[in-house]
N, C-alpha and C positions, 0 to 999 in steps of 0.2 A: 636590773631594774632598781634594785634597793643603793646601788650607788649615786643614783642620780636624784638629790630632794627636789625637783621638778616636779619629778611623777610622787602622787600622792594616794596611788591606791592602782586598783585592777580589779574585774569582772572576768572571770569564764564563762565565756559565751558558747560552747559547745563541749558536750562530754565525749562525743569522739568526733574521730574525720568525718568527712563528706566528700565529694567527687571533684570540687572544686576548693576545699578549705582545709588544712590539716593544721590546727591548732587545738586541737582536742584533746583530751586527758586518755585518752583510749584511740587508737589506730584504728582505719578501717572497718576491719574485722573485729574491732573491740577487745584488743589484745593492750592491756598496759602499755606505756610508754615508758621507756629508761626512767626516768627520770619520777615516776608515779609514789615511787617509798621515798622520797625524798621531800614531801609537799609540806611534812609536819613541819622537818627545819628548817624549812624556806621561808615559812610562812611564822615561825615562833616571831616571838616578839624581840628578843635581844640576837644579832646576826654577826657573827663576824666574819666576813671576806675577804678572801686572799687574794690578792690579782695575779690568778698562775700567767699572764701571759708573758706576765716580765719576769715569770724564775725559768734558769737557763735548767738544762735537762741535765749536765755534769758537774761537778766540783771535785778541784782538789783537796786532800786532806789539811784545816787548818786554814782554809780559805776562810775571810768574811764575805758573805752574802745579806744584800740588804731587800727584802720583800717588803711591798706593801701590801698595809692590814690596812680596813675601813672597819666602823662597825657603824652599825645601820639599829634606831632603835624605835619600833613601833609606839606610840603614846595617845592616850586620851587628853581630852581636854583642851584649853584654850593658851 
């Protein structure tokens, strides 16, 4: 989300699932989601992202590899 300065914000609209909607911070059963210890640094204010999709899973030794970094920085003001 933070890669795209389109979106300018977000709302949690349910703290867990429901029978028809699983976008909740809580499953179901109200069991965490992976992802539940992770909300402080997602949400900090300075972010920096790595685009794992474009790193390959092997390298030889002495290889250069090039990743892209974003950094994404929340701000007040006008």
């Amino acid at each position: 989300m933070r890669k795209h300065p389109q979106i300018t914000g977000y709302i949690i609209t349910e703290f867990y699932d429901l029978y028809w909607e699983c976008n909740g911070l809580l499953d179901f059963y109200r069991n965490p989601k992976a992802y539940i210890n992770n909300l402080l640094s997602i949400n900090n204010d300075n972010l920096l992202i790595i685009d794992q999709a474009s790193i390959k899973t092997k390298f030889w030794s002495g290889e250069n590899i090039s990743i892209p970094v974003y950094f994404s920085k929340w701000f007040e003001g006008n």
